[in-house]
N, C-alpha and C positions, 0 to 999 in steps of 0.2 A: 521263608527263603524261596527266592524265584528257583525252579528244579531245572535241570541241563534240557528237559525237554520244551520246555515253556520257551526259555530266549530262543532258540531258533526258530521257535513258532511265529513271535511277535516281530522276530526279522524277518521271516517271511511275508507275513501279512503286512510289513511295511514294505516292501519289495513289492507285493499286489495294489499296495495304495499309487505306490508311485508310477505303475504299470498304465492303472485307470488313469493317473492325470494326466502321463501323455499322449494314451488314448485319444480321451476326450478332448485335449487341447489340438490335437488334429483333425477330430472327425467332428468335434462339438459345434455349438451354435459359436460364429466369430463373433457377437459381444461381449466385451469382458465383464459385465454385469452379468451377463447368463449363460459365462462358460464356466464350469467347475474347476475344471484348471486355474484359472485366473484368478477367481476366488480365491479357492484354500492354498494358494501359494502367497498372494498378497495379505491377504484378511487371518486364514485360521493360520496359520503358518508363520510368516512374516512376522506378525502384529502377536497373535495369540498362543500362539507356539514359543517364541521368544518370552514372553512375560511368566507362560507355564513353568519354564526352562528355571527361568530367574528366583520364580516367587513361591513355585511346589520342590521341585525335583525336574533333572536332567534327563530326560530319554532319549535324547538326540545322542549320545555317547552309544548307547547299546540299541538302540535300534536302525542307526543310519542306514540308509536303504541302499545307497550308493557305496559305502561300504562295503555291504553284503553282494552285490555286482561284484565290486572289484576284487574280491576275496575269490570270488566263482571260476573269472576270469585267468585270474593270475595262476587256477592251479594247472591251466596248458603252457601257462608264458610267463612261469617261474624268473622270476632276477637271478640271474648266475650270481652277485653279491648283492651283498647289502651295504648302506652306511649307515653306520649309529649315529654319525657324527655329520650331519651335512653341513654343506656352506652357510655359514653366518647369512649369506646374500638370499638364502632359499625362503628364511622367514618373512622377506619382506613382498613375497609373490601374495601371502595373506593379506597383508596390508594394502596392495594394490587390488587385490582381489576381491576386497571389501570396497573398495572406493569404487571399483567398475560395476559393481550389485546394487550400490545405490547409485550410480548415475540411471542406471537401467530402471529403477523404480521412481527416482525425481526428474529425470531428466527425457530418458529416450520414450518412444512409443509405442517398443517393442512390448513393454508390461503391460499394453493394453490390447496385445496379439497374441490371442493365444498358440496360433500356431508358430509365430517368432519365438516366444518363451518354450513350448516343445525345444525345438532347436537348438537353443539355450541351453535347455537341460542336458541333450544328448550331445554336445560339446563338451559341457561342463563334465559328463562323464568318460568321455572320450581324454580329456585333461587329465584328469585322478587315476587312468588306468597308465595312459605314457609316465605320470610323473612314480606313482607307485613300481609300473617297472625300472624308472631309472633309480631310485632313491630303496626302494624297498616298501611295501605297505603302511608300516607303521613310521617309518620317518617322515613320508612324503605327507600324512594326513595328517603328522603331530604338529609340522611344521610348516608347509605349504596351504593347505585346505582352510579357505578363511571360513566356513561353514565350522569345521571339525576346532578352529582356536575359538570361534564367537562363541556357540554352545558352551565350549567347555569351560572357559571362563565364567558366564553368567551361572552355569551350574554348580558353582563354588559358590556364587549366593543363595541356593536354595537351603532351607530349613531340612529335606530330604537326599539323601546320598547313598546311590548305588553301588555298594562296593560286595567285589567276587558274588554276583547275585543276588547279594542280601539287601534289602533297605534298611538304611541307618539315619536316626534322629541326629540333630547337630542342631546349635544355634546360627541364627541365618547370619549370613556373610562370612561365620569362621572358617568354612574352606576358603579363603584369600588369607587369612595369617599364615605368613612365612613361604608363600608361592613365591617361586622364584622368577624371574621374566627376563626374556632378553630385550636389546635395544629396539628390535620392532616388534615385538608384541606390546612394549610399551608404546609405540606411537599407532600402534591400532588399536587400541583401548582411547587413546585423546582422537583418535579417528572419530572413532564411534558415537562419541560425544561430539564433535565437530557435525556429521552427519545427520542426527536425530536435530540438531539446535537449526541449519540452515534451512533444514526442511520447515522449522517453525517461524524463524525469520522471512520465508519465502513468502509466506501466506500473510504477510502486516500489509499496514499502508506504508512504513517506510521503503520496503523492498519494491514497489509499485512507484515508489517517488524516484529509487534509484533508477529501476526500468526508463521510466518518463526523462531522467535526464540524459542517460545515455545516449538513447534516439532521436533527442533534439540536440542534444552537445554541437555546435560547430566544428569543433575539433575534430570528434569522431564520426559526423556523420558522412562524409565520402566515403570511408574507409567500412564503415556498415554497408553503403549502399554497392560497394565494391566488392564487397562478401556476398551478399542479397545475388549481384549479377552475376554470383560464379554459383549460384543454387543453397549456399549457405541458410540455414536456418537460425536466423537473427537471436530469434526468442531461446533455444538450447543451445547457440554459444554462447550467451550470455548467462543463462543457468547454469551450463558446466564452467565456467570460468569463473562464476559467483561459489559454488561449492567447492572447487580445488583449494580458494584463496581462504575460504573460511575454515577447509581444512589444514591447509600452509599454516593462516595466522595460529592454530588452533596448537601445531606442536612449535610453534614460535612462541608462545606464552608457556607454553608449558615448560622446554626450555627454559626460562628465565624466570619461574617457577624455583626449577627444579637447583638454578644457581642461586639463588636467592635462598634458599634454606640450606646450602652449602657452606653460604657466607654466613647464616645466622650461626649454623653451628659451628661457626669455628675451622671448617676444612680438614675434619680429623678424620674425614668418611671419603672416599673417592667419590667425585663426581656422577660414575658411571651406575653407582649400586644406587643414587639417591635417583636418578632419572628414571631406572629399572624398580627400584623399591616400593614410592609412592605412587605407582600406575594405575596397581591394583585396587589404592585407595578407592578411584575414581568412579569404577563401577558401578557402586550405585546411584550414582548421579547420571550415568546412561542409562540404569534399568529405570530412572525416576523419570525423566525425557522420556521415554520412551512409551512409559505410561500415560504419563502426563498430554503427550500430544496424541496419542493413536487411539486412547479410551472409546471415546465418542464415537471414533472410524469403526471401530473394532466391534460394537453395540451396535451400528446402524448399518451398513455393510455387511456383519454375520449374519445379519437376517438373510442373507442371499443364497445361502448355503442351501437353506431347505427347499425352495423350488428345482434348486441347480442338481440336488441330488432326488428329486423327481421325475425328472427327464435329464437325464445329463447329456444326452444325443439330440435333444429337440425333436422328439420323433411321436410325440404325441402321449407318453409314457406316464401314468402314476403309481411311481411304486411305493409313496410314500403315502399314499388316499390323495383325497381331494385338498391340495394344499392350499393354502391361500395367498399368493404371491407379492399381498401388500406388505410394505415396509412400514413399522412403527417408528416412524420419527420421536414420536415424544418417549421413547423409552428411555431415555436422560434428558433432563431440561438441563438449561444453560448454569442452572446455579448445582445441581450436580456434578456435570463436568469442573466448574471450577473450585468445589471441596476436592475432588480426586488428586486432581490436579494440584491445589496448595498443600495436601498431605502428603501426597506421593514426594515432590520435591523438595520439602524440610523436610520429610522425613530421611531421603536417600540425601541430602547433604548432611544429615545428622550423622547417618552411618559413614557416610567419607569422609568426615572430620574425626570420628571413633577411630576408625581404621589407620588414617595417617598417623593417630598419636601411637596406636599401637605397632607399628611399624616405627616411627619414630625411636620409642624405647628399644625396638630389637637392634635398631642402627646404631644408636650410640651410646657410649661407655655410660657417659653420666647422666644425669637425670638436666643438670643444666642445657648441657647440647640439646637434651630431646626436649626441650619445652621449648627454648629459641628456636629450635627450627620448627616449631609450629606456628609462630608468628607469622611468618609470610603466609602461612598455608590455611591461617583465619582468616589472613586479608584477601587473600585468594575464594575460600570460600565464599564469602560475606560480598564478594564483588561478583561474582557467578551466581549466587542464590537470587541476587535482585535483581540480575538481568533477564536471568529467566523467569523470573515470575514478570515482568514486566515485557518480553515477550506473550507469556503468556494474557496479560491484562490486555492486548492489540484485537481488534477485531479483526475477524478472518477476512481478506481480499482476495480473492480469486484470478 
């Protein structure tokens, strides 16, 4: 059992971690290869903190750093009330808040500033202390904070679970049987999966053939060149307009999905529970993307970390000895990344196929309904597991 003394310890020392990063993303060397900021926000963080989250145990729940800020904070500029109950409209600020974290990391070039990303951060926490005074601490983070629903979700798949400071054994994925979800945490779960798959399609040759036509189109090229003249950057309107649309199509399918096994079973379930019900399934099909495309990033990249925390100021410093700042490229060849990669994704479509049937049976009465409406939801599968493996079979284009 974690002791009352230990958790505030380790919140503190995540409170010092995040102190350093934006430190150093201010005062550090500006390239984002050897500022430490930039690093363990994109690489340990991003990449390997998500996957930790997913595939050990949850510590983003009880360590959040920016929680423990906004806890500090608020004991001067207490909420005269609280809501328990906020606006339906408040959860969808996560969902848009998730979409703007990845434009920033696929799209803008602020992720490659460290001191734009500082900035970032102290917005971002300037956000969580206004919305925690209007809403209350714990409604505004359960329900706004798209950090506070991402974590918390993936950490319903870990095999480890933190409860009243105890660590507890579970079988992996059973924290998602019987969570319940609202209408946009279910479309920021098909988000999430929308986001992790564009960023894999970006990098084909097909995405490179779509580029190529765009910019020759007759149709559209005045109207490019008319953006270009007002200072428009050609290449990020067309990335963010490529990612919105894949995120659009993304709960467009899922909708008609989600009606599709409405219709299988018969219409004896509301609409609303089968939209919100099977979301959760889908999770592991993002924690399996997510593997599946950042593995190699994550191997090759974390190598960055030990110089960065050598000198983190560029000032001539080794506090780590004489480190050796070359990068091992071959520390995965190409046929490792792609066993990772084929097992992580059958596997995490195995587990979302388990899940929906299991959720299916809590949905409905008889055992008929719950198997009909898993028809669609194998066709569904089985149409999704090829695509991405078949993204994944594309050579990387740059």
């Amino acid at each position: 059992q974690v002791t009352r003394f230990a958790a505030p310890l380790f919140r503190m020392l995540a409170v010092l971690v995040l102190a350093l990063i934006l430190t150093v993303a201010l005062m550090g060397p500006a390239s984002p290869t050897q500022n430490l900021a930039t690093i363990f926000i994109w690489v340990i963080w991003w990449v390997g903190f998500v996957l930790l989250t997913a595939l050990v145990v949850d510590l983003w729940s009880s360590l959040n750093p920016f929680a423990t800020v906004i806890d500090v904070a608020l004991v001067r500029f207490e909420p005269r009330k609280r809501r328990t109950h906020p606006p339906a409209w408040v959860g969808w600020l996560a969902v848009f808040g998730l979409i703007f974290l990845s434009w920033i990391e696929l799209v803008s070039d602020w992720s490659e500033n460290p001191r734009a990303m500082a900035l970032i951060v102290l917005l971002y926490n300037l956000g969580l202390f206004l919305g925690s005074f209007w809403l209350g601490r714990s409604a505004w983070f359960q329900t706004a904070d798209p950090l506070t629903l991402l974590f918390g979700l993936l950490g319903r798949l870990a095999p480890i679970s933190i409860q009243r400071n105890r660590l507890e054994l579970r079988l992996p994925t059973s924290g998602l049987i019987g969570h319940s979800m609202s209408v946009s945490q279910a479309a920021f779960v098909v988000a999430l999966i929308a986001i992790v798959l564009f960023d894999g399609i970006s990098e084909t040759p097909i995405w490179s053939a779509t580029l190529q036509w765009v910019t020759e189109s007759p149709t559209l090229r005045p109207w490019l060149l008319t953006l270009r003249g007002y200072g428009v950057d050609l290449l990020k309107l067309i990335l963010s307009i490529g990612l919105i649309s894949t995120i659009l199509a993304s709960w467009v399918l899922y909708t008609l999905l989600s009606f599709a096994i409405w219709l299988a079973a018969g219409r004896g379930v509301k609409f609303g529970k089968i939209f919100t019900g099977f979301a959760t399934s889908l999770l592991p099909i993002a924690v399996a993307y997510h593997l599946a495309h950042y593995v190699f990033f994550l191997m090759l990249a974390g190598q960055l970390i030990i110089p960065a925390l050598n000198d983190p100021f560029n000032l001539g410093w080794a506090l780590l000895g004489n480190v050796n700042g070359v990068i091992d490229v071959g520390i995965m060849t190409a046929e490792d990344v792609w066993w990772v990669a084929v097992i992580a994704l059958v596997t995490g479509h195995a587990l979302s196929v388990l899940l929906a049937h299991i959720e299916a049976s809590r949905l409905f009465k008889s055992h008929r309904q719950a198997v009909l409406s898993q028809l669609p939801m194998m066709l569904f599968m089985v149409l999704l597991t090829s695509f991405s493996l078949w993204v994944l079979a594309q050579p990387v284009v740059e």
